[in-house]
C-alpha positions, 0 to 999 in steps of 0.5 A: 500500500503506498504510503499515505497521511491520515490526518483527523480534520476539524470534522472528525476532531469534533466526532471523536470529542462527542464519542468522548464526552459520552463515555467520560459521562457514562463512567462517572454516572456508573460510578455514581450510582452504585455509591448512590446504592441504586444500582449494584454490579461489578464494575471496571472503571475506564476514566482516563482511556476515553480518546482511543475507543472514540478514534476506534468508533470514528475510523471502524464501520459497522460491520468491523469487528471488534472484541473486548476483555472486561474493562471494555464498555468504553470500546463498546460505546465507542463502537455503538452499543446503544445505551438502553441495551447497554444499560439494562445487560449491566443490571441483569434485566431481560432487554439488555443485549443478553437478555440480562445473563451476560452482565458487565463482563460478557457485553455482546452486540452484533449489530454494531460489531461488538462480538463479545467481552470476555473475562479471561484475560488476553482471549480477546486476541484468537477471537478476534483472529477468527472473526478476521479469519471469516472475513479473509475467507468471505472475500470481504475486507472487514477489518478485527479489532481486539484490544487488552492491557499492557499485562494481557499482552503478556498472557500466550495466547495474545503471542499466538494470535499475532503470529498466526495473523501474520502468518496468514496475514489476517485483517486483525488491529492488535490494540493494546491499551497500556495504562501502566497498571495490570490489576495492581502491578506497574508495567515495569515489574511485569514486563521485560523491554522497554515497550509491548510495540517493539514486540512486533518485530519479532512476527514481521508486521508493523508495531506502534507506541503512540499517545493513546490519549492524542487524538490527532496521532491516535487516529493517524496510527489507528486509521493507517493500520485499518488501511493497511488491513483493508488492502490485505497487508495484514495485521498491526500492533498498536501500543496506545499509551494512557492512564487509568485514573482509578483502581482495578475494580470498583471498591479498590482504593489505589492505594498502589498508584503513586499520588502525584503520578495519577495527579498528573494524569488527572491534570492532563485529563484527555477529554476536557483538553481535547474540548478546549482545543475544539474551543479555542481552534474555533472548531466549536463554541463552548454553548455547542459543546455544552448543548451536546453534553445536556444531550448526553446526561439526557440520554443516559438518564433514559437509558437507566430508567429504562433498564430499572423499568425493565423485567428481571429474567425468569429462573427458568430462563437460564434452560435457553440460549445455552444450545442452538436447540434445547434438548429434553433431558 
Protein backbone atom coordinates (compact mmCIF):
# COMPACT_ATOMS: atom_id res chain seq x y z
CA UNK A 1 0.00 0.00 0.00
CA UNK A 2 1.53 3.43 -0.73
CA UNK A 3 2.08 5.46 1.94
CA UNK A 4 -0.28 7.50 2.79
CA UNK A 5 -1.02 10.71 5.85
CA UNK A 6 -4.17 10.16 7.69
CA UNK A 7 -4.93 13.21 9.31
CA UNK A 8 -8.25 13.97 11.62
CA UNK A 9 -9.80 17.16 10.25
CA UNK A 10 -11.93 19.59 12.13
CA UNK A 11 -14.95 17.50 11.43
CA UNK A 12 -13.50 14.27 12.81
CA UNK A 13 -11.77 16.08 15.67
CA UNK A 14 -15.37 17.04 16.90
CA UNK A 15 -16.84 13.47 16.17
CA UNK A 16 -14.07 11.91 18.34
CA UNK A 17 -14.82 14.64 21.46
CA UNK A 18 -18.94 13.77 21.35
CA UNK A 19 -17.97 9.68 21.44
CA UNK A 20 -15.60 11.06 24.39
CA UNK A 21 -17.60 13.06 26.46
CA UNK A 22 -20.34 10.11 26.29
CA UNK A 23 -18.19 7.77 27.53
CA UNK A 24 -16.29 10.27 30.37
CA UNK A 25 -20.41 10.57 31.37
CA UNK A 26 -21.40 7.41 31.06
CA UNK A 27 -18.45 6.15 33.82
CA UNK A 28 -18.85 8.93 36.11
CA UNK A 29 -22.55 8.28 36.04
CA UNK A 30 -21.75 4.36 36.50
CA UNK A 31 -19.97 5.11 39.43
CA UNK A 32 -22.27 7.48 40.80
CA UNK A 33 -24.82 5.08 41.11
CA UNK A 34 -23.64 2.23 42.68
CA UNK A 35 -22.10 4.71 45.68
CA UNK A 36 -25.93 6.09 45.45
CA UNK A 37 -26.91 2.44 46.17
CA UNK A 38 -29.32 2.22 43.46
CA UNK A 39 -27.71 0.09 41.40
CA UNK A 40 -25.04 -2.76 42.20
CA UNK A 41 -22.94 -4.54 39.57
CA UNK A 42 -19.26 -5.12 39.37
CA UNK A 43 -17.75 -2.53 37.56
CA UNK A 44 -14.28 -1.70 35.83
CA UNK A 45 -13.74 1.86 35.61
CA UNK A 46 -12.22 3.25 32.10
CA UNK A 47 -11.93 7.03 33.23
CA UNK A 48 -8.90 8.32 31.63
CA UNK A 49 -8.92 5.93 28.50
CA UNK A 50 -11.59 7.76 26.74
CA UNK A 51 -9.74 9.00 23.11
CA UNK A 52 -8.72 5.66 21.80
CA UNK A 53 -12.11 3.85 21.84
CA UNK A 54 -13.60 7.20 20.35
CA UNK A 55 -10.61 7.06 17.49
CA UNK A 56 -11.69 3.26 17.06
CA UNK A 57 -15.57 4.11 16.56
CA UNK A 58 -14.69 7.28 14.35
CA UNK A 59 -12.35 5.33 11.89
CA UNK A 60 -14.41 1.49 12.21
CA UNK A 61 -17.75 0.54 10.01
CA UNK A 62 -20.14 -1.34 11.44
CA UNK A 63 -19.85 -4.32 10.12
CA UNK A 64 -15.93 -4.31 11.61
CA UNK A 65 -15.40 -6.20 14.27
CA UNK A 66 -14.43 -5.78 17.36
CA UNK A 67 -13.73 -7.73 20.70
CA UNK A 68 -13.07 -6.92 24.26
CA UNK A 69 -11.97 -8.00 27.69
CA UNK A 70 -13.58 -6.80 30.55
CA UNK A 71 -12.64 -3.19 31.34
CA UNK A 72 -14.02 -2.76 27.79
CA UNK A 73 -17.57 -0.70 27.74
CA UNK A 74 -15.67 2.10 26.64
CA UNK A 75 -14.67 0.10 23.27
CA UNK A 76 -18.03 -0.80 23.26
CA UNK A 77 -19.75 2.51 23.16
CA UNK A 78 -17.34 3.90 21.30
CA UNK A 79 -18.20 1.47 18.85
CA UNK A 80 -22.06 1.98 19.38
CA UNK A 81 -23.67 -0.15 21.65
CA UNK A 82 -26.97 1.82 22.35
CA UNK A 83 -27.00 2.83 25.81
CA UNK A 84 -30.93 1.18 26.93
CA UNK A 85 -29.31 -2.03 25.90
CA UNK A 86 -26.15 -1.39 27.44
CA UNK A 87 -27.68 -0.24 30.50
CA UNK A 88 -30.39 -2.80 31.32
CA UNK A 89 -27.22 -6.00 30.29
CA UNK A 90 -25.37 -4.16 33.19
CA UNK A 91 -28.05 -4.59 35.82
CA UNK A 92 -29.29 -8.00 34.59
CA UNK A 93 -32.70 -7.02 33.29
CA UNK A 94 -34.50 -9.16 30.09
CA UNK A 95 -33.88 -6.18 27.43
CA UNK A 96 -30.02 -5.90 27.80
CA UNK A 97 -28.13 -7.04 24.72
CA UNK A 98 -28.05 -10.83 26.58
CA UNK A 99 -31.25 -10.68 27.78
CA UNK A 100 -29.70 -9.99 31.14
CA UNK A 101 -27.43 -13.38 31.63
CA UNK A 102 -24.28 -11.84 30.25
CA UNK A 103 -23.72 -8.76 32.66
CA UNK A 104 -20.71 -6.23 32.89
CA UNK A 105 -18.22 -8.67 31.51
CA UNK A 106 -19.77 -10.66 28.80
CA UNK A 107 -21.33 -7.46 26.83
CA UNK A 108 -22.25 -8.51 23.14
CA UNK A 109 -23.92 -6.69 20.36
CA UNK A 110 -23.80 -7.92 16.99
CA UNK A 111 -25.49 -5.40 15.12
CA UNK A 112 -22.68 -2.80 15.66
CA UNK A 113 -19.93 -5.32 15.54
CA UNK A 114 -19.29 -5.80 19.06
CA UNK A 115 -18.77 -9.59 19.07
CA UNK A 116 -18.04 -10.31 22.74
CA UNK A 117 -16.33 -9.23 26.12
CA UNK A 118 -14.63 -11.96 27.88
CA UNK A 119 -13.30 -12.18 31.36
CA UNK A 120 -10.28 -14.15 30.55
CA UNK A 121 -7.51 -12.35 30.06
CA UNK A 122 -5.82 -12.00 26.83
CA UNK A 123 -8.54 -14.04 24.83
CA UNK A 124 -9.96 -11.28 23.02
CA UNK A 125 -6.82 -11.80 20.54
CA UNK A 126 -7.55 -15.59 18.93
CA UNK A 127 -11.49 -14.49 18.95
CA UNK A 128 -10.78 -11.78 17.31
CA UNK A 129 -8.29 -13.76 14.68
CA UNK A 130 -11.50 -15.92 13.81
CA UNK A 131 -13.67 -13.25 13.00
CA UNK A 132 -10.68 -11.50 10.95
CA UNK A 133 -10.25 -15.27 9.57
CA UNK A 134 -14.31 -15.45 8.42
CA UNK A 135 -13.75 -12.15 6.56
CA UNK A 136 -10.45 -13.24 4.69
CA UNK A 137 -12.48 -16.15 3.77
CA UNK A 138 -15.63 -14.09 2.59
CA UNK A 139 -13.53 -12.01 0.07
CA UNK A 140 -14.58 -9.35 2.44
CA UNK A 141 -12.27 -6.55 3.67
CA UNK A 142 -13.73 -6.04 7.31
CA UNK A 143 -11.32 -5.41 9.42
CA UNK A 144 -11.00 -7.42 13.51
CA UNK A 145 -10.04 -5.27 16.20
CA UNK A 146 -9.05 -6.93 19.67
CA UNK A 147 -7.93 -4.58 22.44
CA UNK A 148 -6.01 -5.65 26.08
CA UNK A 149 -4.00 -4.22 28.59
CA UNK A 150 -0.45 -3.92 28.88
CA UNK A 151 -0.47 -7.23 31.49
CA UNK A 152 -2.87 -9.27 28.80
CA UNK A 153 -0.25 -8.57 26.43
CA UNK A 154 1.92 -10.98 28.12
CA UNK A 155 -0.90 -13.80 28.52
CA UNK A 156 0.21 -16.66 25.25
CA UNK A 157 -2.07 -16.55 23.90
CA UNK A 158 -2.03 -12.79 22.86
CA UNK A 159 1.57 -14.15 21.40
CA UNK A 160 -0.10 -16.94 19.18
CA UNK A 161 -2.55 -14.62 17.75
CA UNK A 162 -0.20 -12.31 16.49
CA UNK A 163 1.60 -14.80 14.89
CA UNK A 164 -0.92 -16.63 13.36
CA UNK A 165 -2.42 -13.48 11.66
CA UNK A 166 0.97 -12.53 10.39
CA UNK A 167 1.44 -15.81 9.33
CA UNK A 168 -1.97 -15.64 7.37
CA UNK A 169 -1.92 -12.07 7.46
CA UNK A 170 -5.25 -11.86 8.53
CA UNK A 171 -7.17 -8.15 8.98
CA UNK A 172 -6.52 -8.40 12.51
CA UNK A 173 -5.67 -4.37 14.76
CA UNK A 174 -3.94 -5.58 17.69
CA UNK A 175 -4.87 -2.71 20.30
CA UNK A 176 -3.21 -2.82 23.45
CA UNK A 177 -4.21 -0.14 25.91
CA UNK A 178 -1.39 0.35 28.28
CA UNK A 179 -2.24 2.44 31.27
CA UNK A 180 0.68 1.15 33.25
CA UNK A 181 -1.42 -0.75 35.70
CA UNK A 182 -2.17 -4.73 35.06
CA UNK A 183 -4.75 -5.04 38.21
CA UNK A 184 -2.03 -3.50 40.78
CA UNK A 185 1.06 -4.39 39.15
CA UNK A 186 3.37 -1.37 37.44
CA UNK A 187 4.49 -2.22 33.95
CA UNK A 188 7.91 -2.00 34.67
CA UNK A 189 7.62 -5.05 37.33
CA UNK A 190 5.91 -7.14 34.74
CA UNK A 191 7.16 -6.51 31.57
CA UNK A 192 10.57 -7.11 30.10
CA UNK A 193 11.65 -4.11 27.47
CA UNK A 194 11.15 -1.12 27.11
CA UNK A 195 7.86 -1.20 25.48
CA UNK A 196 4.99 -4.10 24.04
CA UNK A 197 5.18 -2.07 20.09
CA UNK A 198 8.83 -3.45 19.80
CA UNK A 199 7.41 -6.78 20.08
CA UNK A 200 6.02 -6.58 16.83
CA UNK A 201 9.41 -7.02 15.24
CA UNK A 202 9.55 -10.25 16.14
CA UNK A 203 6.13 -11.75 13.71
CA UNK A 204 7.39 -9.29 10.86
CA UNK A 205 4.29 -6.90 10.96
CA UNK A 206 4.11 -3.22 11.91
CA UNK A 207 4.33 -2.25 15.66
CA UNK A 208 3.22 1.48 17.14
CA UNK A 209 3.59 3.10 20.64
CA UNK A 210 1.54 6.41 20.19
CA UNK A 211 -0.30 8.76 22.75
CA UNK A 212 -3.43 6.64 23.29
CA UNK A 213 -4.64 9.93 24.80
CA UNK A 214 -3.89 12.29 21.49
CA UNK A 215 -6.33 12.15 19.27
CA UNK A 216 -4.80 13.52 16.34
CA UNK A 217 -1.86 10.94 16.33
CA UNK A 218 -4.22 8.12 17.87
CA UNK A 219 -6.49 8.36 14.52
CA UNK A 220 -3.20 8.97 12.18
CA UNK A 221 -1.83 5.47 13.94
CA UNK A 222 -5.13 3.57 14.23
CA UNK A 223 -6.50 4.60 10.60
CA UNK A 224 -3.03 3.64 8.73
CA UNK A 225 -3.38 0.27 10.34
CA UNK A 226 -7.11 -0.25 9.49
CA UNK A 227 -5.94 0.86 5.77
CA UNK A 228 -3.42 -1.45 5.96
CA UNK A 229 -5.84 -4.41 6.98
CA UNK A 230 -8.20 -3.45 4.35
CA UNK A 231 -5.75 -3.86 1.39
CA UNK A 232 -4.83 -7.27 2.74
CA UNK A 233 -1.43 -6.07 4.11
CA UNK A 234 -2.11 -7.92 7.23
CA UNK A 235 -2.14 -7.22 10.86
CA UNK A 236 -0.82 -4.11 13.37
CA UNK A 237 0.22 -3.84 16.65
CA UNK A 238 -0.78 -0.67 18.44
CA UNK A 239 0.73 0.16 21.94
CA UNK A 240 -1.53 3.17 22.79
CA UNK A 241 -0.44 4.96 25.55
CA UNK A 242 -2.85 6.01 28.50
CA UNK A 243 -3.98 6.03 32.30
CA UNK A 244 -6.41 4.96 34.12
CA UNK A 245 -7.46 7.49 36.98
CA UNK A 246 -8.95 4.86 39.38
CA UNK A 247 -8.29 1.26 40.62
CA UNK A 248 -8.80 -2.03 39.05
CA UNK A 249 -12.35 -2.74 40.22
CA UNK A 250 -14.66 -0.58 41.71
CA UNK A 251 -14.14 -0.56 45.88
CA UNK A 252 -10.34 -0.94 45.13
CA UNK A 253 -8.76 2.27 46.89
CA UNK A 254 -5.44 2.56 44.56
CA UNK A 255 -3.56 2.90 47.16
CA UNK A 256 -0.68 1.37 44.95
CA UNK A 257 -0.79 4.00 42.14
CA UNK A 258 1.86 6.98 43.27
CA UNK A 259 -0.47 10.27 44.34
CA UNK A 260 1.40 12.58 42.40
CA UNK A 261 1.73 10.23 39.01
CA UNK A 262 -2.20 9.77 38.92
CA UNK A 263 -2.31 13.71 39.83
CA UNK A 264 -0.92 14.34 36.98
CA UNK A 265 -2.60 12.38 34.64
CA UNK A 266 -5.89 13.65 36.05
CA UNK A 267 -4.44 17.12 35.24
CA UNK A 268 -3.52 16.07 31.65
CA UNK A 269 -7.08 14.72 31.57
CA UNK A 270 -7.87 13.72 27.58
CA UNK A 271 -11.39 14.88 27.15
CA UNK A 272 -11.60 18.24 28.63
CA UNK A 273 -8.06 19.11 26.89
CA UNK A 274 -9.37 17.79 23.52
CA UNK A 275 -12.68 20.32 24.43
CA UNK A 276 -10.63 23.15 24.97
CA UNK A 277 -8.82 22.70 21.99
CA UNK A 278 -12.33 22.34 19.74
CA UNK A 279 -12.79 25.97 21.51
CA UNK A 280 -10.01 27.60 21.45
CA UNK A 281 -9.03 26.01 17.31
CA UNK A 282 -12.67 27.84 16.74
CA UNK A 283 -13.90 24.39 15.65
CA UNK A 284 -16.94 24.67 18.29
CA UNK A 285 -18.41 27.07 20.63
CA UNK A 286 -18.46 26.49 24.40
CA UNK A 287 -22.69 26.83 24.06
CA UNK A 288 -22.31 24.00 21.19
CA UNK A 289 -20.40 21.67 23.18
CA UNK A 290 -22.36 22.29 26.28
CA UNK A 291 -25.77 21.72 24.32
CA UNK A 292 -24.14 18.06 23.33
CA UNK A 293 -23.11 17.45 26.59
CA UNK A 294 -27.16 18.20 28.24
CA UNK A 295 -27.97 15.86 25.44
CA UNK A 296 -25.56 13.31 26.77
CA UNK A 297 -26.82 13.34 30.55
CA UNK A 298 -30.46 13.24 28.98
CA UNK A 299 -29.82 10.17 27.15
CA UNK A 300 -28.00 8.34 29.90
CA UNK A 301 -30.91 9.31 32.44
CA UNK A 302 -33.16 7.39 29.92
CA UNK A 303 -31.23 4.59 29.30
CA UNK A 304 -31.03 3.95 33.11
CA UNK A 305 -34.81 4.35 33.94
CA UNK A 306 -35.15 2.04 31.26
CA UNK A 307 -33.15 -0.61 32.24
CA UNK A 308 -34.73 -0.37 36.02
CA UNK A 309 -38.21 -0.08 34.49
CA UNK A 310 -37.33 -3.42 32.77
CA UNK A 311 -38.12 -7.24 33.93
CA UNK A 312 -35.63 -9.48 35.93
CA UNK A 313 -35.01 -12.67 33.66
CA UNK A 314 -37.33 -15.96 34.87
CA UNK A 315 -35.46 -18.56 36.80
CA UNK A 316 -36.35 -20.65 34.16
CA UNK A 317 -34.76 -18.63 31.59
CA UNK A 318 -31.50 -19.98 32.26
CA UNK A 319 -32.88 -23.69 30.21
CA UNK A 320 -32.42 -21.44 26.94
CA UNK A 321 -29.70 -19.65 24.56
CA UNK A 322 -27.34 -22.25 26.38
CA UNK A 323 -27.92 -24.84 22.78
CA UNK A 324 -28.85 -23.80 19.19
CA UNK A 325 -31.72 -26.35 20.17
CA UNK A 326 -32.99 -27.12 23.68
CA UNK A 327 -32.66 -30.62 24.09
CA UNK A 328 -35.11 -32.68 26.70
CA UNK A 329 -33.41 -34.42 29.46
Amino acid sequence: MAEKQFVADSAVLRSIYERAALLKANDERARKVILSGQIAMVYYSYRGQEIIPSVMGEVLRDDDTICTIYRGIHDMLGKGFPLNELWAELIGRTTGSCKGKGGPMHLTYPPKGIMVTTGIVGSSAPIANGLAWAAQLDGSDRVSVCTFGDGASNIGAVHEAMNLAAVWKLPTIFVCQNNLFAEHTTFEKMTAGKNIANRAEGYGIPGVRVDGNDPEAMYSAFAEAVARARAGEGPTLLECMTFRFFGHNFGDDDSYIPKEQKAAAMEADPVPALRARLIADRIATEEELAAVEAEIETRIDGAIEHALASPWPEPDDLRFDVFAQEIAA
